[in-house]
VMD Tcl script that draws the C-alpha trace (Angstrom):
set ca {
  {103.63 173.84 -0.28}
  {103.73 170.09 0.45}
  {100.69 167.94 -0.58}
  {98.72 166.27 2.10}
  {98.25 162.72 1.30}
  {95.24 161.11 2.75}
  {96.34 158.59 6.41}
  {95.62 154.67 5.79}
  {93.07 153.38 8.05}
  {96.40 151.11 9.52}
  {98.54 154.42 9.88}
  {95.98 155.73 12.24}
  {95.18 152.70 14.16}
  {98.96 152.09 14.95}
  {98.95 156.08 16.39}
  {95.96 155.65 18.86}
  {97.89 152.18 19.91}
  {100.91 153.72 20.52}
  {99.14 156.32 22.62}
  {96.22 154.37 23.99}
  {93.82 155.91 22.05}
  {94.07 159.01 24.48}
  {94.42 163.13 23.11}
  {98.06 164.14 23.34}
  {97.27 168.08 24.15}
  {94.01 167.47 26.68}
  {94.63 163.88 27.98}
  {90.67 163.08 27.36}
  {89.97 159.24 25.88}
  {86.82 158.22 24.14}
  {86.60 155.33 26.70}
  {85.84 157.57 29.44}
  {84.96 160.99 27.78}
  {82.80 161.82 24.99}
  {85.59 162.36 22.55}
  {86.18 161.56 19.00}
  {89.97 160.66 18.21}
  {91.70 162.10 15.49}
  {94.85 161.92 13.85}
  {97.50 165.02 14.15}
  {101.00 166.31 12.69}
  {102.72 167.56 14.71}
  {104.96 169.58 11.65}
  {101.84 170.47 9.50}
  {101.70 169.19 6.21}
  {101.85 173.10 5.06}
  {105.33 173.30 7.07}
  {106.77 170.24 5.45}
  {106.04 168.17 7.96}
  {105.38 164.69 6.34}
  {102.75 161.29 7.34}
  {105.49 159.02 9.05}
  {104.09 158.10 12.48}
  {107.15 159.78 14.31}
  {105.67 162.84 13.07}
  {102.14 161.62 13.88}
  {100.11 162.02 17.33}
  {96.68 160.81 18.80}
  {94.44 164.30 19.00}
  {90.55 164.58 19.84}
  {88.46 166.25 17.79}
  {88.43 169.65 19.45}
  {92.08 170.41 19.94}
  {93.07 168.78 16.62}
  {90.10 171.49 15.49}
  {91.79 174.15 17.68}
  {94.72 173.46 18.94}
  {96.45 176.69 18.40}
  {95.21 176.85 21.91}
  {96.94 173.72 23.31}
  {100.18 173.13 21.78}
  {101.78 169.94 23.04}
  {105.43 170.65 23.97}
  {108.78 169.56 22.41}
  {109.35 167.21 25.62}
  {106.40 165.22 24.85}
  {107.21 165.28 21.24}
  {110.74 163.60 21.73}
  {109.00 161.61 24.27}
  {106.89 160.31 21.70}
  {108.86 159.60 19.22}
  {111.55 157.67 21.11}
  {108.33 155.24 22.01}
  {107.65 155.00 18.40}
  {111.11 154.61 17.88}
  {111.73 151.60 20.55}
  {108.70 150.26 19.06}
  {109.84 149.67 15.76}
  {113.26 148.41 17.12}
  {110.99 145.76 19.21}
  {109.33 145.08 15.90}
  {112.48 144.53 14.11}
  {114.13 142.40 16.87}
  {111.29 140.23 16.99}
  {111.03 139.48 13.53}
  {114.60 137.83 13.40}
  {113.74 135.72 16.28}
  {111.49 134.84 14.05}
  {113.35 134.03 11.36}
  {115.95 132.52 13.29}
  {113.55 130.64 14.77}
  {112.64 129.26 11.71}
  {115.89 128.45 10.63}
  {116.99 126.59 14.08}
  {113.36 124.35 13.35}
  {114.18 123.55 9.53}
  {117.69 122.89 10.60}
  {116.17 120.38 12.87}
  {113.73 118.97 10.01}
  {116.05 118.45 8.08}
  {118.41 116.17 10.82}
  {115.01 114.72 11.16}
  {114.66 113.22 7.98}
  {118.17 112.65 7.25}
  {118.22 110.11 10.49}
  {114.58 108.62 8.69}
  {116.23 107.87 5.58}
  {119.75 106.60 7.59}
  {116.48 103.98 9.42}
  {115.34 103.15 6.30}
  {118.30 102.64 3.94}
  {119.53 100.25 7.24}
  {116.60 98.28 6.65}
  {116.58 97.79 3.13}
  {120.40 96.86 3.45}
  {120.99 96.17 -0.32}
  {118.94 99.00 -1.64}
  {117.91 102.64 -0.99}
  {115.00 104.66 -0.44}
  {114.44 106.88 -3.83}
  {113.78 110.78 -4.37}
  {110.09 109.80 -4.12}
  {110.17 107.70 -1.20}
  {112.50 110.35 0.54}
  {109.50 113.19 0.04}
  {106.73 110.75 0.97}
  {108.45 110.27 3.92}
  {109.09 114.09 4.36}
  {105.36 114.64 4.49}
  {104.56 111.91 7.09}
  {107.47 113.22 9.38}
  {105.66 116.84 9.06}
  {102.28 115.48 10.32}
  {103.28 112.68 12.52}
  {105.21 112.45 15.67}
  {108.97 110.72 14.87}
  {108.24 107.88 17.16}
  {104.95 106.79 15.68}
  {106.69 107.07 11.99}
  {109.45 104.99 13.40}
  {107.10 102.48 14.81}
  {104.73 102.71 11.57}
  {108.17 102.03 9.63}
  {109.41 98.74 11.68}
  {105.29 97.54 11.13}
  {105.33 98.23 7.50}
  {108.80 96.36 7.00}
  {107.64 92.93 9.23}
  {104.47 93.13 6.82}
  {105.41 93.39 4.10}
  {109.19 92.47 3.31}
  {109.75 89.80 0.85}
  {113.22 88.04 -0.20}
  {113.86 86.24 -3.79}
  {115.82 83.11 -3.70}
  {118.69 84.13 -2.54}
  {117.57 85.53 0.01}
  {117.47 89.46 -1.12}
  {115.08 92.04 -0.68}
  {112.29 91.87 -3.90}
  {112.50 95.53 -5.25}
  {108.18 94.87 -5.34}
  {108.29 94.29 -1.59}
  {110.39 96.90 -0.86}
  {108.30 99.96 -3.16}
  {105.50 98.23 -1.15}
  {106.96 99.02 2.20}
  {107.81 102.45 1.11}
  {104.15 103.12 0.18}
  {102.64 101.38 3.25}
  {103.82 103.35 5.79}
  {101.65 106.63 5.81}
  {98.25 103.98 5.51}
  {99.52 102.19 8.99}
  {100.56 105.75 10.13}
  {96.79 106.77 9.79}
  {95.25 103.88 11.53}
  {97.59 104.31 14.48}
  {96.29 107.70 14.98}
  {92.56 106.56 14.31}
  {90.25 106.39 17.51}
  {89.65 103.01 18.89}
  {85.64 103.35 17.82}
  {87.13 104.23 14.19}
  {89.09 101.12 14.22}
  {86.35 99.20 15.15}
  {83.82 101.10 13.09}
  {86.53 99.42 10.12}
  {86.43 95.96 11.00}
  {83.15 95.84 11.04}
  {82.86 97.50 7.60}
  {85.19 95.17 6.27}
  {82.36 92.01 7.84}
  {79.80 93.75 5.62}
  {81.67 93.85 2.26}
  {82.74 90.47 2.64}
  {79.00 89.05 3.18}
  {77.03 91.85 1.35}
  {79.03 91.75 -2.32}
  {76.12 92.75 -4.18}
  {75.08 96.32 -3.33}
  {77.39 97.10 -0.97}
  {78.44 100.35 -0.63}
  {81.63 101.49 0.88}
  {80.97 105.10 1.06}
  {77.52 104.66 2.63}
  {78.18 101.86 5.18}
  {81.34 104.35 6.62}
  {78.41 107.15 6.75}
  {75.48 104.91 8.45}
  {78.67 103.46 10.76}
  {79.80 107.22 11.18}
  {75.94 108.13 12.04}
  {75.72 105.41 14.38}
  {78.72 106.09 16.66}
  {78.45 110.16 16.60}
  {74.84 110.04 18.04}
  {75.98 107.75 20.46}
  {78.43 109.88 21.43}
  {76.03 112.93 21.62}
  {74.07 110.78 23.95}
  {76.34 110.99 25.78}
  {78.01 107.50 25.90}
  {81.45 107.04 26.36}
  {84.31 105.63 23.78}
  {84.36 102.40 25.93}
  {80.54 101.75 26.01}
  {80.24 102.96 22.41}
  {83.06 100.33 21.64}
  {80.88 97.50 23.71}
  {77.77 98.49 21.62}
  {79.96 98.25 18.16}
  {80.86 94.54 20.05}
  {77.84 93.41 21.06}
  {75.04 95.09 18.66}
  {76.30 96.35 15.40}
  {78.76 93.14 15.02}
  {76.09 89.95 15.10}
  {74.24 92.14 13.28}
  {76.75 92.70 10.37}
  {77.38 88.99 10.34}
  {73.58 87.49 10.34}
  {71.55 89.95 8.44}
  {70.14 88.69 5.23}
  {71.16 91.13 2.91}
  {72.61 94.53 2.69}
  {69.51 96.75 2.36}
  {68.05 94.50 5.63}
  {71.61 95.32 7.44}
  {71.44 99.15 6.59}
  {67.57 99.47 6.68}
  {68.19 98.28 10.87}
  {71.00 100.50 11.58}
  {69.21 103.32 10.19}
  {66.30 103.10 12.77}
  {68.86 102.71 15.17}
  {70.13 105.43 14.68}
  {66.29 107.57 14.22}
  {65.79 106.01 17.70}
  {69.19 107.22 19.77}
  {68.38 110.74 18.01}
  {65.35 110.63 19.82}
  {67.06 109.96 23.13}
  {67.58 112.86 25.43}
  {71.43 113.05 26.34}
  {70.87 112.09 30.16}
  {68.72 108.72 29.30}
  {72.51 106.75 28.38}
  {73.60 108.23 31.84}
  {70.83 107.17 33.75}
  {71.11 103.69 32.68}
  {74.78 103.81 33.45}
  {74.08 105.28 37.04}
  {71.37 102.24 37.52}
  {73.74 99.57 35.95}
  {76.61 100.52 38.31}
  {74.19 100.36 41.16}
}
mol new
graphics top color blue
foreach p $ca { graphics top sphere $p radius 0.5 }
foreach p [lrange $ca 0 end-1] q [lrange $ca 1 end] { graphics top cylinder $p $q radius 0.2 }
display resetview
């Protein structure tokens, strides 16, 4: 006598989805009749009949219980198992689309970077972009678009290409090129409040060199602009604020703590605004 082996939890959930969760011998569903779904062999286990899913089928409770009453015909049983069958042959088919899939897109990735590295190597002329540089610039062709890398890539070489004497390429200018281009890459994708949010960083640790803290003025900054925004403001008035508030303000206060101490009760007091107030001021400013 064969052993019955206990059904996964994953078994039986792909038998009531291949026969929407409805009894095979009575027709009843648990969505519409009081019904508890069960999982039956159609060989029995005692017959030799084994737990692949052809030889599986979606019973309820009471004919699984007694179904020498309600035997589900051989028809329906072929039936069956050619759906099961055409199933798994969709299942197969689609997973080498997928893999093809993935082949066609590396086989573009890698065209991708090749034509990167041609750019490059063409614009160090006497020299050539190393191992390192090559998987640097991997990574940034991953997470950027091509055109911004291509644009960050002519930026990075007008900045920061030297010549020696003679009028060739420094190797120090050139390493410097290489590792400049994901940092101008980043702040081409940053927000226009970010970028401004920056600049206005970099005010205050030029005039605040003792006690300045970078970490803290990019929170109080990132404070500032986020509970403008929940206000309700928009990028372009934030960015006049940033302008017209948080700028004189960066460049006259006395001293850092005076400069930080201010922007934190300006921020405590746009907290306390409700989210229509920056709307309604809008409304009476464009009337």
């Amino acid at each position: 006598m064969a052993k019955r082996k206990a059904l996964s939890k994953k078994i039986r959930f792909e038998v009531f989805k291949r026969d929407k969760f409805t009894c095979n011998y009575c027709g009843r569903s648990p969505v519409i009749d009081d019904v508890v779904l069960e999982v039956d062999h159609i060989i029995p286990v005692k017959e030799g009949g084994n737990n692949h899913i052809l030889n599986l089928v979606t019973s309820c409770f009471d004919c699984n219980r007694g179904k020498a009453a309600n035997k589900i015909d051989d028809n329906k049983v072929v039936a069956q198992q050619k759906k099961q069958l055409d199933l798994e042959q969709d299942k197969k088919e689609q997973m080498e689309l997928v893999f093809q899939w993935h082949k066609d897109c590396q086989g573009i990735d890698d065209e991708k970077n090749k034509r990167v590295f041609e750019y490059v190597n063409n614009l160090l002329i006497t020299r050539s972009i190393n191992a390192t540089g090559e998987a640097n610039l991997i990574k940034l062709t991953k997470k950027f678009q091509l055109k911004d890398v291509l644009k960050a890539i002519d930026i990075s070489a007008d900045s920061y290409f030297r010549y020696d004497e003679d009028h060739n390429l420094t190797m120090e200018s050139a390493s410097l090129f290489i590792d400049k281009i994901g940092g101008i890459l980043f702040n081409m994708n940053r927000s226009a409040v970010d970028n401004k949010s920056s600049y206005i960083k970099g005010i205050c640790r030029n005039r605040f060199t003792s006690y300045f803290s970078e970490q803290i003025s990019s929170i109080i900054l990132k404070q500032y602009t986020v509970a403008l925004d929940q206000a309700g403001w928009s990028e372009e008035r934030i960015l006049a604020d940033l302008e017209d508030e948080v700028m004189p303000l960066s460049k006259e206060a006395k001293s850092w703590d005076l400069w930080k101490q201010q922007m934190e009760r300006w921020i405590f007091d746009i907290k306390g605004w409700s989210p229509q107030e920056p709307d309604e001021e809008l409304i009476a400013e464009e009337l």
